[in-house]
C-alpha atoms as a printed R data frame, in Angstrom:
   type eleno elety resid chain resno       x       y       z
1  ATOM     1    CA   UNK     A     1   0.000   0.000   0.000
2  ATOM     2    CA   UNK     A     2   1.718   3.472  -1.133
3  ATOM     3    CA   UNK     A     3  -0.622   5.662   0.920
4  ATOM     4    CA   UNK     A     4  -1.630   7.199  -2.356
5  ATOM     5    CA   UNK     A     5  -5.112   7.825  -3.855
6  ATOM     6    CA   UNK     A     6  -5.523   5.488  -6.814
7  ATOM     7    CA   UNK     A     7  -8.776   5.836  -8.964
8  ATOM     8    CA   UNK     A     8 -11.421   3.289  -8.654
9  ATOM     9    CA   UNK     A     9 -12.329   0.899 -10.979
10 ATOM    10    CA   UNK     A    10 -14.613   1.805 -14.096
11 ATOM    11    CA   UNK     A    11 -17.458  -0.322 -12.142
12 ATOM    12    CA   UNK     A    12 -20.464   0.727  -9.827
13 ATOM    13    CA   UNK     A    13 -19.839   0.129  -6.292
14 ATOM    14    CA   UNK     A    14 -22.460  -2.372  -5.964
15 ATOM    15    CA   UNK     A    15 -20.587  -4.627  -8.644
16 ATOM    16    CA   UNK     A    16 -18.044  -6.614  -7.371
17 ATOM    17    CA   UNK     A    17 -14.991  -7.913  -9.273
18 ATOM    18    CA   UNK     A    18 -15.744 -11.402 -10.271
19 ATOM    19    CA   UNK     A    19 -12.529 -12.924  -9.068
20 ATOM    20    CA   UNK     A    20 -13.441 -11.270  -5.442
21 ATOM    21    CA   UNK     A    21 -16.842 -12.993  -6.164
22 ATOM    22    CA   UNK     A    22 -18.125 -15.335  -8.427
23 ATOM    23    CA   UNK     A    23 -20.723 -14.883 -10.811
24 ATOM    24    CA   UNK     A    24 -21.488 -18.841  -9.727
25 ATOM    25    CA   UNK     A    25 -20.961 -17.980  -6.121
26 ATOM    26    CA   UNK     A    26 -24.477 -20.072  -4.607
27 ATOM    27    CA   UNK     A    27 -25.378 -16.690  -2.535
28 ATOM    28    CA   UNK     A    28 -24.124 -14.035  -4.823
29 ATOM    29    CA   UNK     A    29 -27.433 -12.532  -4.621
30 ATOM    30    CA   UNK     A    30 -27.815 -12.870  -0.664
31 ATOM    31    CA   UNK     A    31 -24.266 -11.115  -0.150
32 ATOM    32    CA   UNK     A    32 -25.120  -8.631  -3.276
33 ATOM    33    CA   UNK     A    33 -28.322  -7.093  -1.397
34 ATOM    34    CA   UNK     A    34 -27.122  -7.232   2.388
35 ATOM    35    CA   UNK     A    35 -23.774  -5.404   0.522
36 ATOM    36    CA   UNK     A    36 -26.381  -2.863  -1.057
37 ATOM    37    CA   UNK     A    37 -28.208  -2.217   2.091
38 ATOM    38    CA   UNK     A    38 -25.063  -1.742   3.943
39 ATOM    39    CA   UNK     A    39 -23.527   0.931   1.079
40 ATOM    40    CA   UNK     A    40 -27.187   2.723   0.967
41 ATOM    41    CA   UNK     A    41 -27.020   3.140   4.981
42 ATOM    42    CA   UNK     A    42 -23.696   4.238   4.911
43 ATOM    43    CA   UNK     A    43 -22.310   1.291   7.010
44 ATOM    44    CA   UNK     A    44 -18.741   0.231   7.064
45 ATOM    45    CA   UNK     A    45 -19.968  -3.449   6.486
46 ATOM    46    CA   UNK     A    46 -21.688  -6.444   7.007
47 ATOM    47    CA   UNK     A    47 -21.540  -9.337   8.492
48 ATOM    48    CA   UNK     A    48 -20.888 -12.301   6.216
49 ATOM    49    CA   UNK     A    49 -24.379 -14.578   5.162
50 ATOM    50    CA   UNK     A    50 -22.275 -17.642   5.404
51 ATOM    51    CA   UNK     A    51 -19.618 -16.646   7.738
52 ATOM    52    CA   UNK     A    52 -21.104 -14.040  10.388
53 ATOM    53    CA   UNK     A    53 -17.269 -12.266   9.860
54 ATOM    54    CA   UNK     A    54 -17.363  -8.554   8.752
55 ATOM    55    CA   UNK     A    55 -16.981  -7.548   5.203
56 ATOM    56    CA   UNK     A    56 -16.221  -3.860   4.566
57 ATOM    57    CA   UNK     A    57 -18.271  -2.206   2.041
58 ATOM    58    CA   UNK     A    58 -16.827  -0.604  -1.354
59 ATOM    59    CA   UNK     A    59 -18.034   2.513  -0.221
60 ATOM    60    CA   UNK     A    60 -16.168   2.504   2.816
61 ATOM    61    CA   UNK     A    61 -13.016   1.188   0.723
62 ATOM    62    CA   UNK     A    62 -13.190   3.487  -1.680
63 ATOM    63    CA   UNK     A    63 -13.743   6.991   0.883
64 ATOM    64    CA   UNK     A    64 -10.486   5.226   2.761
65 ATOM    65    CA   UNK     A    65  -8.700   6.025  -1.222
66 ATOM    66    CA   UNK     A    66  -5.728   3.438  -1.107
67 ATOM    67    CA   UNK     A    67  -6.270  -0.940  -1.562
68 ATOM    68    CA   UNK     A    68  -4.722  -2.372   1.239
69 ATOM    69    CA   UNK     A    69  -3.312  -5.628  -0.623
70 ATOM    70    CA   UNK     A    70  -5.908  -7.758   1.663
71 ATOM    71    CA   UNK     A    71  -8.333  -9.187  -0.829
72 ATOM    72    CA   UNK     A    72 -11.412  -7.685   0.205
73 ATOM    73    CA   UNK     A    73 -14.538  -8.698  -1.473
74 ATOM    74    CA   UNK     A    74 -15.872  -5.633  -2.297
75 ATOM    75    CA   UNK     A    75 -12.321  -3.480  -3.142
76 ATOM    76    CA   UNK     A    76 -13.333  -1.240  -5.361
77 ATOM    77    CA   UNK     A    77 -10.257  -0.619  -7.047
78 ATOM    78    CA   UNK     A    78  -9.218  -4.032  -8.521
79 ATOM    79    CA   UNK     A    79  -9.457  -4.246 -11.954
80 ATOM    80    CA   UNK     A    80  -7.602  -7.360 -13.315
């Protein structure tokens, strides 16, 4: 991580990249709309359908401005 602001990804928020998850992912759709409800309340995250562990939201990735290297599900700035 270089600390500087890199520009997100030419893809809407609620969209994440398919290698974070998978079109074919069996609850895609659960973790897409508890993801959406978290972004439109402005939470930091969720807690996981599957997992109960929390997942930070794209929005709150992409106000922080930098990809921490982690793999998070929702990074908004991976694009390959």
């Amino acid at each position: 991580m270089s600390g500087e602001r890199l520009p997100l990804a030419p893809r809407p928020l609620t969209e994440p990249h398919p290698s974070r998850l998978s079109p074919e992912h069996p609850r895609r759709e659960l973790i897409l709309a508890v993801h959406a409800a978290a972004l439109a309340a402005g939470e930091a995250g969720y807690p996981d359908p599957d997992t109960g562990l929390f997942v930070l939201t794209a929005g709150f990735l992409a106000r922080r401005g930098t990809c921490c290297g982690r793999g998070c599900r929702h990074c908004p700035y991976v694009t390959d």
